[in-house]
C-alpha positions in Angstrom: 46.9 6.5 37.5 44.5 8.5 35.6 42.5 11.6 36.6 39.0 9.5 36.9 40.8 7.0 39.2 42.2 9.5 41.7 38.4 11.0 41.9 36.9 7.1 42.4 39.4 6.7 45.3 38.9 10.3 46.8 35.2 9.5 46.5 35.0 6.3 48.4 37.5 7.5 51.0 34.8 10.2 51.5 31.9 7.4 51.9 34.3 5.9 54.4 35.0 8.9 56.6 30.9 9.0 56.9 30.5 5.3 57.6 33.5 5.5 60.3 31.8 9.2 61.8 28.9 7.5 62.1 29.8 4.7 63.9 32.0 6.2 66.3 31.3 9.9 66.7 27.4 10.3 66.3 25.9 8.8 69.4 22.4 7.8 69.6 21.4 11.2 71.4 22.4 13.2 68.9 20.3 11.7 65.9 17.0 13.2 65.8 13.9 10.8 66.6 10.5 11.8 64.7 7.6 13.3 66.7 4.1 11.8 66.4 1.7 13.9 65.3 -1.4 14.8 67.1 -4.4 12.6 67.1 -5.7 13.1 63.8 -9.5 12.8 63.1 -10.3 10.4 60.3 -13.9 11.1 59.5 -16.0 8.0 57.8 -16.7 9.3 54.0 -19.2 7.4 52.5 -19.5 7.5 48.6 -22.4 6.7 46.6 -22.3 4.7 43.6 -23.8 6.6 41.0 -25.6 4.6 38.1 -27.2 5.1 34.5 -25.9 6.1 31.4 -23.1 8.7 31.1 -22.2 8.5 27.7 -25.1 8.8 24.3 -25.4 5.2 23.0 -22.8 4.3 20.6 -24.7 4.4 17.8 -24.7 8.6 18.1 -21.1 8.0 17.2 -21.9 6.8 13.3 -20.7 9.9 12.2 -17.2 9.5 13.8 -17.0 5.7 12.2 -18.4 7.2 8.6 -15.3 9.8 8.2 -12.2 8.7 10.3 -9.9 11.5 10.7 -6.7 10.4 9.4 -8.3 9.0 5.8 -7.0 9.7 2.6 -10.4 11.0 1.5 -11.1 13.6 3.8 -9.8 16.4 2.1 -10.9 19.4 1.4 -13.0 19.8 -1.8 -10.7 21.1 -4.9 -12.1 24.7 -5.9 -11.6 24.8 -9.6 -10.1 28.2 -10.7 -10.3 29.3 -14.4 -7.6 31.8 -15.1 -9.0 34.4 -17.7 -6.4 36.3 -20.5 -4.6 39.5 -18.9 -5.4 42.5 -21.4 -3.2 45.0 -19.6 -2.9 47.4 -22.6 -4.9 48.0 -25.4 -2.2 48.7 -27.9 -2.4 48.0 -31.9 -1.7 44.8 -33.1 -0.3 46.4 -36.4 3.1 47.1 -34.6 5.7 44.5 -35.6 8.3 45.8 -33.2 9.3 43.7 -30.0 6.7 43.8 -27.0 6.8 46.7 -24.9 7.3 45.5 -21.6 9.9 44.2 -18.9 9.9 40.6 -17.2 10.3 40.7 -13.5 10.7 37.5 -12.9 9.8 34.1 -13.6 8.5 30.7 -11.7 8.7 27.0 -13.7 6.4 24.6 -12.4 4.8 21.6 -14.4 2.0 23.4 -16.1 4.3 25.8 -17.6 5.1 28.6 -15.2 4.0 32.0 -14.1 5.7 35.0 -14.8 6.0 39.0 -13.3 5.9 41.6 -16.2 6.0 45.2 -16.2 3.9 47.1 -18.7 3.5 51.0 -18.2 4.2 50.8 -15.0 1.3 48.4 -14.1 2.7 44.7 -12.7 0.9 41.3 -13.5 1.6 37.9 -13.6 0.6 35.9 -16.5 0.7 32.0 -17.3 1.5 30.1 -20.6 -1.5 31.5 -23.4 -2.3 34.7 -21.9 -2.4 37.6 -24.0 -0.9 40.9 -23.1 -0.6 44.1 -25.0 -1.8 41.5 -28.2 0.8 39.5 -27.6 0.5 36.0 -26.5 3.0 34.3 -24.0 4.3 30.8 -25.9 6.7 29.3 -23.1 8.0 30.4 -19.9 11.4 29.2 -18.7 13.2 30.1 -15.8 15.2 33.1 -17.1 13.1 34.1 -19.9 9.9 34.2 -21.7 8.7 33.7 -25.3 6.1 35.7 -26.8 4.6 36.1 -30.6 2.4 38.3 -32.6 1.5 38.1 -36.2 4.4 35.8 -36.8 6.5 37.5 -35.4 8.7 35.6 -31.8 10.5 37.1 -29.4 12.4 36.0 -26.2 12.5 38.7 -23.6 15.1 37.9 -20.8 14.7 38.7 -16.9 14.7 42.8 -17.3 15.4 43.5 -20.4 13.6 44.7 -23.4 14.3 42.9 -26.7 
């Protein structure tokens, strides 16, 4: 026999001992009858039935039929943002070395990607066609970015100078 059949038969030899001490052993006497309560007072409420209009007419509701909550067209209106060049330095455009400041990091999306530079000790973020220290940003990946002046392209990598 298994472990759940031994506790079956120890439970229903429990229910038995109950059934058999109750029939045999527990007199009459000894079970305990109820007491009636005292004479309680019922006192004769009477409601009145209250009539008119509780509600505004239905036709108050319009606006709550015009723009259901849950519709596709209730969202907020867009805020159109226009995102202006970053000039962070003002440094001549006659220098054809590489630019002289350090990518932080970079985020790819599908309009091209922001990216965190470092120039003098000044951080920005800058998008695809900004221009910084007169050089314009061309593409920005996600472990680099490519910038050009005069002709002249460069890809800077995550913290590094070229």
């Amino acid at each position: 026999m298994t472990q759940r059949t031994y506790i079956m038969l120890a439970l229903a030899a429990m229910l038995a001992a109950i059934v058999l001490l109750r029939q045999f052993v527990w007199t009459e006497s000894d079970v305990l009858q109820p007491v009636a309560p005292d004479s309680v007072q019922i006192h004769d409420v009477e409601y009145s039935e209250e009539t008119g209009n509780f509600l505004p007419d239905f036709a108050a509701f319009d606006a709550v039929l015009d723009r259901p909550l849950f519709r596709s067209d209730r969202r907020p209106a867009l805020v159109q943002q226009v995102d202006l060049p970053i000039q962070t330095s003002t440094a001549s455009t006659t220098d054809d070395g590489p630019p002289d400041f350090i990518v932080v990091g970079t985020v790819t999306g599908p309009d091209g990607g922001v990216a965190t530079i470092r120039d003098q000790n000044e951080t920005s973020r800058i998008h695809v066609g900004d221009t910084v220290a007169g050089w314009r940003i061309d593409a920005i990946t996600g472990s680099d970015i490519e910038v050009s002046r005069n002709g002249n392209r460069y890809r800077l990598g995550l913290g590094e100078r070229e």
